[in-house]
N, C-alpha and C positions, 0 to 999 in steps of 0.2 A: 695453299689455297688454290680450289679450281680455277678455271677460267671462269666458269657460270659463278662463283664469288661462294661456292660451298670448301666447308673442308674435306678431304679426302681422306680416308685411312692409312695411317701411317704404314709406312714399309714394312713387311715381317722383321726386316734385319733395323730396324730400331727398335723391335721388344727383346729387349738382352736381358738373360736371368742375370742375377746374383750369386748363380752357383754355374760350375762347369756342367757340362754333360755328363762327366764320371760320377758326379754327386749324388746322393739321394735329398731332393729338396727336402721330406720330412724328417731328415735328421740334420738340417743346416739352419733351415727358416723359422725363424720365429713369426708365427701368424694364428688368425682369429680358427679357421679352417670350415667345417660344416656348423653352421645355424641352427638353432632352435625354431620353433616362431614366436619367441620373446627376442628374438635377436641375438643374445649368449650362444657361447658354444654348446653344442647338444650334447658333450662329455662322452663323443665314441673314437676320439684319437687316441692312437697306442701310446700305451705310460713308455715303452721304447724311447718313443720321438721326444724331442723336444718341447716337451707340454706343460705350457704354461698359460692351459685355460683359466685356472683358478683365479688366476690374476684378472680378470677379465669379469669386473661385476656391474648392475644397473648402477646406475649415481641416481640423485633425486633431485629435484628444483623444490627446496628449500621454506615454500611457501605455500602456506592455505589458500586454497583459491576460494573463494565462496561460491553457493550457489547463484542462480538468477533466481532475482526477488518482484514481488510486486510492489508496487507504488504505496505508499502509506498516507493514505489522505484524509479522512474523517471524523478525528480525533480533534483539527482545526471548527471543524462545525458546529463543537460543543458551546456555541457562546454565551448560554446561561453555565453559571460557575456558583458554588459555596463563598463568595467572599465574604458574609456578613453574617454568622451562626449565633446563636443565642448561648450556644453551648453545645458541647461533645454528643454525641446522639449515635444510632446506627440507623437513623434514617432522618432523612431533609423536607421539612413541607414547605410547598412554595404556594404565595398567597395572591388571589388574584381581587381587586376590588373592580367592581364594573362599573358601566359609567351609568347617569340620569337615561330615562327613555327616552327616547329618539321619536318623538313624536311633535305635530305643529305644534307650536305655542298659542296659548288662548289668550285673549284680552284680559287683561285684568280688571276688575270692576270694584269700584272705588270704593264702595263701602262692605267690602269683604277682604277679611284676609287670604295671605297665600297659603295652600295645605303642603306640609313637607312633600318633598319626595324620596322615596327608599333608596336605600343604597345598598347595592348585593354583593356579596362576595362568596367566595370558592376557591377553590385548593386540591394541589398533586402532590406526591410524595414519592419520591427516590430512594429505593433502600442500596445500604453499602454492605460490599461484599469484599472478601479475602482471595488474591490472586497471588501465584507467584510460580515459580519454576528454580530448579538447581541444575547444577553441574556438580557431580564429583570426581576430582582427579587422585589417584591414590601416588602414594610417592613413590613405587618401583615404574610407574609409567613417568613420572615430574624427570625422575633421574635415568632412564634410558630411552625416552624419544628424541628422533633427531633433529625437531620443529620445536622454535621457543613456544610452547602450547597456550600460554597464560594468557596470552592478549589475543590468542583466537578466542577463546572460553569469555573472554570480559565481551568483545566486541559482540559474539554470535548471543551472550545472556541480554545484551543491552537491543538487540534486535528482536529476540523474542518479545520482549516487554513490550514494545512497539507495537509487533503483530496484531498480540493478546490486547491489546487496548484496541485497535481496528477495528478486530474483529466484532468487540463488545460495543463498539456504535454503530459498528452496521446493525449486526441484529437487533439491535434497540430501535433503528430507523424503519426496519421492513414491518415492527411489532404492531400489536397496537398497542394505543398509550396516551398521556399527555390529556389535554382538554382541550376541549373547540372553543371557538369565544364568547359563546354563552354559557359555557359551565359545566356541558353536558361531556359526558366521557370520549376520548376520543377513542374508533375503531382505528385500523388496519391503513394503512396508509391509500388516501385517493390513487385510482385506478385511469387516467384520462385513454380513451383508444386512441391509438397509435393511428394517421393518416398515410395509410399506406404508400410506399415509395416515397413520401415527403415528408423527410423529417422534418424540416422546415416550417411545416407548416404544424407538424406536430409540436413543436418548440413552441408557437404565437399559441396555439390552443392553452397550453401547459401556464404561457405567461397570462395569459387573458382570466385563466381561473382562478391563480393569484390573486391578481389586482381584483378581482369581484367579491373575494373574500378576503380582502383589505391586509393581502400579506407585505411585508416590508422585505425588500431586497437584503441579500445578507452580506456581500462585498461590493464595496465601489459601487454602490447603485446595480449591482447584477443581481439577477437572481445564481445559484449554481446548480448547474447539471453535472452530474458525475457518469458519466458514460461508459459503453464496453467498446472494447476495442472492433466489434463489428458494428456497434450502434454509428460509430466514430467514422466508417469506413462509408455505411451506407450516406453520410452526411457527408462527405467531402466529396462521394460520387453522384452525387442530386443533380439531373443534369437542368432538370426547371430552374424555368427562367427566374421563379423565383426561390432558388436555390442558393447555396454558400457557394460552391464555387462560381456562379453566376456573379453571384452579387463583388467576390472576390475581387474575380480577374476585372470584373468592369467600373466597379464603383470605388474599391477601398485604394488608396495610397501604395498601401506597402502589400496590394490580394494578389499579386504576382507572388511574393516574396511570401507569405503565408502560405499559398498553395504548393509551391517547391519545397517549400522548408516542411509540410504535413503538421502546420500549428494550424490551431482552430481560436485558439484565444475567446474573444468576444464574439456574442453574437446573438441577435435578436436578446437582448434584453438579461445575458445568459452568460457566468463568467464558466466556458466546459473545461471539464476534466476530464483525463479515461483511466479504466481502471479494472480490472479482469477480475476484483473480488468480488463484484456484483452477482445475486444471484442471476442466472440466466433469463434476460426476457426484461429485467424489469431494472431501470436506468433507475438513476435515482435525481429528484429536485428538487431544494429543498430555499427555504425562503430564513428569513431572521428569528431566532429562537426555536431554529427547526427539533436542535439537541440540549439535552440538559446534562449537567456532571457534578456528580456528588463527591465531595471528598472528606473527609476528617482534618476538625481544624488543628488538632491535638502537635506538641512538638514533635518534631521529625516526621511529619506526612504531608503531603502537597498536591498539586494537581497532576505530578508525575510520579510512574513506579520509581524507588531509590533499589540500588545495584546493593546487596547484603553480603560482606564478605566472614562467611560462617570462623567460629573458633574451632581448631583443631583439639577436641575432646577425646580422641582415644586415646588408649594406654601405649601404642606406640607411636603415637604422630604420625600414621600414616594416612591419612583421611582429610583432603583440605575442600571445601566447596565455597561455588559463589555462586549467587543466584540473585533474583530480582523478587521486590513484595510490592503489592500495594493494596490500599484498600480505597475499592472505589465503584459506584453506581452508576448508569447513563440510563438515559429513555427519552421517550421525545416529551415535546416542553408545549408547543402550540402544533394540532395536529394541523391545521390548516396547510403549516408550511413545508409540509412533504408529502411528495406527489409522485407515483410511481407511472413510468410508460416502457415503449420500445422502439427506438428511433430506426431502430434497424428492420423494423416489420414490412 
């Protein structure tokens, strides 16, 4: 070591060959020599030398890696469910009775009777549909891959079915659908404008139209916001006073510790989520009986895809597959309770 506390290059006369000076290094040394750019030898050493590039192959790291995935969250939303069928069907009517008119009450007058009053009802219907996906591994791939492949193929089938379900309550959420609560059809899910730079205040707007139209919170007293990850960003950088990180750092207990940590948790009325599968623009909020899911009561079918592991039917056994089935409907259920905006506007 120097004085200044660096190291110094070592002396010439401490880099001492292997071999004398009379020697020809490439006919003594066994080594890697000229490079590829895969890193292997680039196979232009003389067969003379000592060459023993061949010996010299990739190795592999042994394991699947998967890819990066998005979050799977909307399939929880479903909270109308098939639990009480009449019988097997390929489609579900769900029945609404409404209540007495909402109107003052009159005095009754003593020598007249009271005249009934009517009682209305209406009805939505969910038709079920056939999904699914395979995998075929043929057996000259089972028997010369160098990766146990089986429980990649089981795991990657069981994530698809996941996806495939997502996806089919999103697009059910953004549709229209469902009924309002007078009966009449529901359109296209409410549109509330977005209060520019303040999502905050966008969020009270969003909860305020809610509660006017008498929606019921769908978790823990929240409503849910399903956000994009820039809706998300422009809400944690709100610098209004009456804003989330405002309210955060000054008011909450632990809004030190949420704002380091990049949780949003609760807030204004609102349990958030984020989630990149949104179409663009348009967040999603959604209140109690926002989605509805159809299923078959029949044995062997339930509220989840079941993983199908195929029989090997050809004549030489070499064809094995697994794949995922199900059969299943969603749509929305009360349109009231999904409301589309863009917090990030």
């Amino acid at each position: 070591m120097a004085i200044d506390g660096t190291f110094a290059s070592p002396p010439s006369s401490e880099n001492v060959s292997p071999v004398t000076p009379q020697d020809n290094p490439t006919d003594k040394l066994l080594n890697v020599g000229p490079r590829a750019a895969s890193g292997l030898p680039d196979g232009t050493r003389s067969a003379a030398a000592n060459n023993t590039d061949s010996l010299i192959t990739k190795a592999y790291d042994l394991l699947a890696y998967r890819v990066l995935r998005d979050n799977l969250v909307f399939d929880q939303f479903a909270t109308v469910r098939t639990t009480r069928l009449t019988h097997n069907g390929a489609a579900v009517q769900f029945n609404f009775i409404g209540d007495l008119a909402d109107a003052a009450p009159t005095i009754l007058q003593e020598n007249y009777d009271v005249l009934p009053e009517p009682l209305k009802s209406w009805s939505t219907s969910l038709t079920m549909n056939e999904y699914g996906k395979v995998v075929t591994q043929t057996a000259l791939h089972q028997a010369t891959t160098m990766i146990p492949i089986d429980p990649v193929i089981a795991e990657r089938i069981g994530r698809s079915a996941g996806t495939s379900m997502d996806r089919l309550a999103i697009a059910s959420l953004y549709a229209a659908g469902g009924l309002n609560n007078d009966g009449s059809a529901g359109a296209v899910p409410t549109a509330v404008a977005p209060v520019a730079g303040k999502p905050s205040d966008t969020l009270r707007k969003i909860a305020q139209t809610f509660m006017e139209k008498n929606v019921e919170p769908l978790s823990m007293n929240n409503y849910v916001a399903v956000i994009s990850p820039a809706s998300e960003t422009a809400l944690r950088g709100e610098s209004d006073a009456a804003g989330w990180r405002y309210w955060q750092a000054n008011n909450s207990a632990n809004g030190i510790a949420q704002v380091a940590g990049r949780y949003i948790g609760e807030y204004e009325g609102f349990t958030i989520l984020v989630s990149n599968r949104l179409t663009a623009g348009k967040d999603l909020f959604l209140g109690q009986d926002a989605l509805a899911k159809v299923y078959p009561s029949a044995p062997g079918f339930g509220p989840q895809p079941r993983i199908v592991v195929s029989p090997v039917v050809d004549r030489l056994r070499r064809f094995a597959s697994v794949g995922w089935y199900h059969i299943v409907g969603y749509g929305r259920f009360r349109s009231e309770a999904v409301i589309t905006s863009n917090l990030a506007a």
